[in-house]
N, CA, C and O atoms as a GROMACS GRO file, in nm:
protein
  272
    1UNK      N    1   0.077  -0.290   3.233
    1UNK     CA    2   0.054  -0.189   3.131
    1UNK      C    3  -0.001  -0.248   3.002
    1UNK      O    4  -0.062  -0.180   2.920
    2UNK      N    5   0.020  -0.366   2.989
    2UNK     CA    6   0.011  -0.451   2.883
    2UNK      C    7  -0.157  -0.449   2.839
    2UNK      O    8  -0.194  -0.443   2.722
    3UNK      N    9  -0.240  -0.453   2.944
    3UNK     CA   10  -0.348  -0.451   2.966
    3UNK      C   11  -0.415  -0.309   2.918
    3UNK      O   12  -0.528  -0.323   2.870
    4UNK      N   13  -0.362  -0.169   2.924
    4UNK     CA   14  -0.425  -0.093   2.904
    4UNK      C   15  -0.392   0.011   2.793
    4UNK      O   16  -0.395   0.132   2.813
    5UNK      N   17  -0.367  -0.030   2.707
    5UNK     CA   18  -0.384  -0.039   2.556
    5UNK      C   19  -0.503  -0.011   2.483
    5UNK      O   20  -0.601  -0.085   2.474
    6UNK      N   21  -0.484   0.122   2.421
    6UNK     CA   22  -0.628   0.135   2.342
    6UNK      C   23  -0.666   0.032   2.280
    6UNK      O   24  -0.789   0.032   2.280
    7UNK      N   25  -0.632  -0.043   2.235
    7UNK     CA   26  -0.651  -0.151   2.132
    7UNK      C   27  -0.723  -0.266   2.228
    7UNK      O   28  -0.765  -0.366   2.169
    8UNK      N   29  -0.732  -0.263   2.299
    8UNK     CA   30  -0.770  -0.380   2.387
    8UNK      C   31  -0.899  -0.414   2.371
    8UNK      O   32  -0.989  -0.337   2.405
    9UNK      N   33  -0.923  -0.533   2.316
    9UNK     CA   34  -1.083  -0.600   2.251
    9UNK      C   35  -1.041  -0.567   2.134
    9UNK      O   36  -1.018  -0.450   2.165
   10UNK      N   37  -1.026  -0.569   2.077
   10UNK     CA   38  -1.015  -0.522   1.884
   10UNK      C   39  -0.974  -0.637   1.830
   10UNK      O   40  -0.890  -0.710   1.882
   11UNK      N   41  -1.036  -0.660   1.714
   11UNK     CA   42  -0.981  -0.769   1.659
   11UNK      C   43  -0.826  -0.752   1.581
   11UNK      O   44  -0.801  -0.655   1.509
   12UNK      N   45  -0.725  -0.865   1.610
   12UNK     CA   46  -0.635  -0.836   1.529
   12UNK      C   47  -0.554  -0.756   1.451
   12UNK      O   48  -0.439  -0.715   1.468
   13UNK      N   49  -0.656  -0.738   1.339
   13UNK     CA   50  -0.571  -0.675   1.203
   13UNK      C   51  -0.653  -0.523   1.306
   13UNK      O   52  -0.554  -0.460   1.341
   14UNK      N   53  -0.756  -0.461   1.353
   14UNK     CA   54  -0.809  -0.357   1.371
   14UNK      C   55  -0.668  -0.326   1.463
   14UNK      O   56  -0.585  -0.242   1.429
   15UNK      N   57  -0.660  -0.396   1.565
   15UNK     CA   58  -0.541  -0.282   1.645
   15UNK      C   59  -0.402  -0.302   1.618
   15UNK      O   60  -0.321  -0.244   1.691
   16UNK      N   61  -0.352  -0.391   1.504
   16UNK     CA   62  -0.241  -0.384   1.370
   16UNK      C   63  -0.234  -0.254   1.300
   16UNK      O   64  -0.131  -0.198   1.261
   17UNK      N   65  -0.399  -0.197   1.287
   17UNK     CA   66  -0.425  -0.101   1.210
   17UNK      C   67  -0.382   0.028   1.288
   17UNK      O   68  -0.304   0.113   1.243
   18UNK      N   69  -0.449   0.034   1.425
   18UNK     CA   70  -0.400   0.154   1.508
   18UNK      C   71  -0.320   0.163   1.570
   18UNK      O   72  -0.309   0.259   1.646
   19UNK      N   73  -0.206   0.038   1.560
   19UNK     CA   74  -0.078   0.057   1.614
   19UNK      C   75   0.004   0.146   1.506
   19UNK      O   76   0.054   0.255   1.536
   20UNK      N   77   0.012   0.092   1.386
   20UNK     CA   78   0.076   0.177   1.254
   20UNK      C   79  -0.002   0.280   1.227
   20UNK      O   80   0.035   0.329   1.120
   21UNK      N   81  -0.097   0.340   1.274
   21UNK     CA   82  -0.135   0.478   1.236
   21UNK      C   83  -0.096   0.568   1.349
   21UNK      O   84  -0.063   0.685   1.332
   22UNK      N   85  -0.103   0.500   1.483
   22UNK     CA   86  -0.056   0.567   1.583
   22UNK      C   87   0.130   0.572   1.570
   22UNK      O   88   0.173   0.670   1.631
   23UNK      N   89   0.216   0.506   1.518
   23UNK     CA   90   0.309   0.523   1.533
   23UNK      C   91   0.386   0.582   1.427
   23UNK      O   92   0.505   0.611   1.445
   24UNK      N   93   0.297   0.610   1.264
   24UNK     CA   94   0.329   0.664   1.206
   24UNK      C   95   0.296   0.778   1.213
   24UNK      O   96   0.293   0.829   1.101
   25UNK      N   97   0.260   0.872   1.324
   25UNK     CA   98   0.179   0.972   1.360
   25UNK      C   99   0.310   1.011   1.453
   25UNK      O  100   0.349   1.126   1.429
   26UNK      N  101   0.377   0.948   1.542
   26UNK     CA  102   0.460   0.989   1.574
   26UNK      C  103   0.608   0.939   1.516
   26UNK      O  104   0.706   0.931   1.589
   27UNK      N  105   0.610   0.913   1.404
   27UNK     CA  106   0.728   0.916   1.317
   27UNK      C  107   0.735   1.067   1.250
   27UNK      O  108   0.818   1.157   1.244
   28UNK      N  109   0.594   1.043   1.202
   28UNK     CA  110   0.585   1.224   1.113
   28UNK      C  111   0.660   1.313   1.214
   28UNK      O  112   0.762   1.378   1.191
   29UNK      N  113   0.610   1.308   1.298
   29UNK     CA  114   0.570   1.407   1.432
   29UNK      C  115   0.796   1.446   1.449
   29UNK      O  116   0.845   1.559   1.440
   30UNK      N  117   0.872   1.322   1.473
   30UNK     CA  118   0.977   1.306   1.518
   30UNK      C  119   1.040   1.365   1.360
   30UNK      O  120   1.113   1.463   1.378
   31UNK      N  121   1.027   1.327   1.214
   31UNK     CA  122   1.085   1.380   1.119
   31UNK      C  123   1.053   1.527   1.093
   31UNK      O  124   1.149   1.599   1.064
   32UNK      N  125   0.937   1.578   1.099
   32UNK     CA  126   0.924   1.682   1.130
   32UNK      C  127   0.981   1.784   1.185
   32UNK      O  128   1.006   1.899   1.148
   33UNK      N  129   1.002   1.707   1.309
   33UNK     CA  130   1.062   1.828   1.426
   33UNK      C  131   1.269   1.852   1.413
   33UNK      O  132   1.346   1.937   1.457
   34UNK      N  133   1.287   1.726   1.331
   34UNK     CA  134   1.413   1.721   1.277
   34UNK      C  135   1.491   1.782   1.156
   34UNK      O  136   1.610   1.801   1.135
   35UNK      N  137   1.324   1.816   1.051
   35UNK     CA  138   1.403   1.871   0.926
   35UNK      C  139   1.369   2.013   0.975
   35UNK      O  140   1.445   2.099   0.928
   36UNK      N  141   1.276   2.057   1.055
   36UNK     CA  142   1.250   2.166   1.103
   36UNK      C  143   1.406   2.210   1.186
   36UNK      O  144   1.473   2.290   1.121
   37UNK      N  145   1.448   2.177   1.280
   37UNK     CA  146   1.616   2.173   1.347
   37UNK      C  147   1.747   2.182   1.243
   37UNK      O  148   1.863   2.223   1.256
   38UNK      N  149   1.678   2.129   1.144
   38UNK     CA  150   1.831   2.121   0.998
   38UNK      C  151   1.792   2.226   0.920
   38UNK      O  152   1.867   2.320   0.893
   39UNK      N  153   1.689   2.217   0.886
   39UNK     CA  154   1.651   2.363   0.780
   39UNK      C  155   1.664   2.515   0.822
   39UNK      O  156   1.691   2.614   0.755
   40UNK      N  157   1.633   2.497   0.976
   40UNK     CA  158   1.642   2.627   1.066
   40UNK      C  159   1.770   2.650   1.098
   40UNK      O  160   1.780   2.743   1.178
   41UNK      N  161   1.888   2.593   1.063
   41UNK     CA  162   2.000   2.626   1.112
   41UNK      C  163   2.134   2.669   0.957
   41UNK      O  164   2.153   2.632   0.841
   42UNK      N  165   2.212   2.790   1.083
   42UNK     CA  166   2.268   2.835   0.975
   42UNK      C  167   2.401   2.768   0.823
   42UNK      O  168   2.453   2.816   0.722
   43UNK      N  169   2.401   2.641   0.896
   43UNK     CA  170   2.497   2.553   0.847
   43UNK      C  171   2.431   2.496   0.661
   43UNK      O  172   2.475   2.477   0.548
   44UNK      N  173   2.296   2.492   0.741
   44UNK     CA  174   2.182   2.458   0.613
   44UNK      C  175   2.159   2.582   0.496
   44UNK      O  176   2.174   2.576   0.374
   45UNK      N  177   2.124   2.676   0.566
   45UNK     CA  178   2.122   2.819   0.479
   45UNK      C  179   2.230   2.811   0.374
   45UNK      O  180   2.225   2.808   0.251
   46UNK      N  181   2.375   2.807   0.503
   46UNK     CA  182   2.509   2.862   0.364
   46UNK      C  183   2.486   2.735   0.314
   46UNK      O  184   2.403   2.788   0.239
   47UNK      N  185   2.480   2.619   0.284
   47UNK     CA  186   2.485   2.524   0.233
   47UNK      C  187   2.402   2.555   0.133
   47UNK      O  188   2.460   2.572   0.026
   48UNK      N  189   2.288   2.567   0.131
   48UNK     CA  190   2.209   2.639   0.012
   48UNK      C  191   2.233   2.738  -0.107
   48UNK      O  192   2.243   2.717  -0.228
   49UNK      N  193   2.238   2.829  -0.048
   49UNK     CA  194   2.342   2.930  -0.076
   49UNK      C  195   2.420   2.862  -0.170
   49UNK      O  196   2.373   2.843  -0.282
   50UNK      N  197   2.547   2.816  -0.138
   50UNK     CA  198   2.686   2.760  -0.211
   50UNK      C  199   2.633   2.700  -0.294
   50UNK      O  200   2.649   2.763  -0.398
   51UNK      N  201   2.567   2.597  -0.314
   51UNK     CA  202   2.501   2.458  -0.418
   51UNK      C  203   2.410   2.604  -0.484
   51UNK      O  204   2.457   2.651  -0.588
   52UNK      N  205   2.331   2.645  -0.448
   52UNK     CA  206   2.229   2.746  -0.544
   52UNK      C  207   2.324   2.871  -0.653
   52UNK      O  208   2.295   2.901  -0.769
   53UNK      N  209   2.439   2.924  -0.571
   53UNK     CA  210   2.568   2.987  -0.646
   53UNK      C  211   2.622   2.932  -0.734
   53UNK      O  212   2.633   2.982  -0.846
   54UNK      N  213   2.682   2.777  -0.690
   54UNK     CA  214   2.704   2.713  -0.798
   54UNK      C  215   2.674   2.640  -0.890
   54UNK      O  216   2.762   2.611  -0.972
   55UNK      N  217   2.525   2.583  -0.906
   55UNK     CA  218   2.392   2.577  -1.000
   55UNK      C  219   2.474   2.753  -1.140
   55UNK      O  220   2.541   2.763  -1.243
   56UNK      N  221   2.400   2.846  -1.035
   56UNK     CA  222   2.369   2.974  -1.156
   56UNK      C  223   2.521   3.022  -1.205
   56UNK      O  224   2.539   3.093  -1.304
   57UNK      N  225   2.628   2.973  -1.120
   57UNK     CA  226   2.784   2.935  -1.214
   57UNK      C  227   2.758   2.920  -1.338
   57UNK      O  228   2.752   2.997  -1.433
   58UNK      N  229   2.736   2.739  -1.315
   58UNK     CA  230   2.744   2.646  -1.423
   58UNK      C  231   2.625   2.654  -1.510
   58UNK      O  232   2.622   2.575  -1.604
   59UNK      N  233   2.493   2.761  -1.490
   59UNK     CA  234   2.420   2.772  -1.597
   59UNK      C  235   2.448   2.890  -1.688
   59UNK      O  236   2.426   2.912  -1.807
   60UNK      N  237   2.480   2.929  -1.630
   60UNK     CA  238   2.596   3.070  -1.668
   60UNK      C  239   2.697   3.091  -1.817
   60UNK      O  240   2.699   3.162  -1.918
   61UNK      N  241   2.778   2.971  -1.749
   61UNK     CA  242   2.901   2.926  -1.817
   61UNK      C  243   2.803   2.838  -1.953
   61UNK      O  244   2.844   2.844  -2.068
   62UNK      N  245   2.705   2.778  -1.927
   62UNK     CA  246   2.684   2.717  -2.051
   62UNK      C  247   2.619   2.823  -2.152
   62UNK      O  248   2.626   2.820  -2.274
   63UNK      N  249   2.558   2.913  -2.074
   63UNK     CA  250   2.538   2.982  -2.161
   63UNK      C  251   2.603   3.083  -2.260
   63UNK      O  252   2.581   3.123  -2.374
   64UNK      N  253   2.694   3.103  -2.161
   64UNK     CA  254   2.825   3.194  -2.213
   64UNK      C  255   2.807   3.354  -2.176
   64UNK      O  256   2.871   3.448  -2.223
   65UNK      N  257   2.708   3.358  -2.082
   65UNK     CA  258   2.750   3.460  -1.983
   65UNK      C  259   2.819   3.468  -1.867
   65UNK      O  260   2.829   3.372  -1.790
   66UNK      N  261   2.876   3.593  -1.844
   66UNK     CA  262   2.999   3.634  -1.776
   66UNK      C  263   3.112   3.546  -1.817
   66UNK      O  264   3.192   3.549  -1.723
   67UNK      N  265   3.143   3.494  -1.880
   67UNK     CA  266   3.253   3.447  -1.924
   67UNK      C  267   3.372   3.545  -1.900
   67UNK      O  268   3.371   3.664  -1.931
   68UNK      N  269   3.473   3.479  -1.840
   68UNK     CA  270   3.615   3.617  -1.842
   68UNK      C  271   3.728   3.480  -1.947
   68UNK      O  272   3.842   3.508  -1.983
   0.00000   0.00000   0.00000
């Protein structure tokens, strides 16, 4: 398999070059498909939610609305 490698004849740094473009192509590809799986799920939402509620709390309170 070793042998049939796009890169095969290329000088050096050239298939250095298309190994890290090819594999940062499927790094994107793998983070992608992961924040896509975390963002899409409902654990992430309420999590949002809660931290975004309690943001407009505490901007709230400094302002000195709704104060009880």
């Amino acid at each position: 398999m070793k042998h049939s490698t796009p890169w095969k004849g290329m000088i050096r740094k050239e298939a250095q070059d298309h190994k890290l473009l090819e594999m940062s192509a499927l790094l994107e590809d793998y983070l992608e498909h992961h924040l896509d799986v975390i963002t899409d799920s409902d654990w992430f939402r309420d999590l949002v939610e809660e931290k975004v509620q309690k943001l407009l709390v505490g901007e709230e309170q400094k302002r000195g609305i709704n104060c009880d």
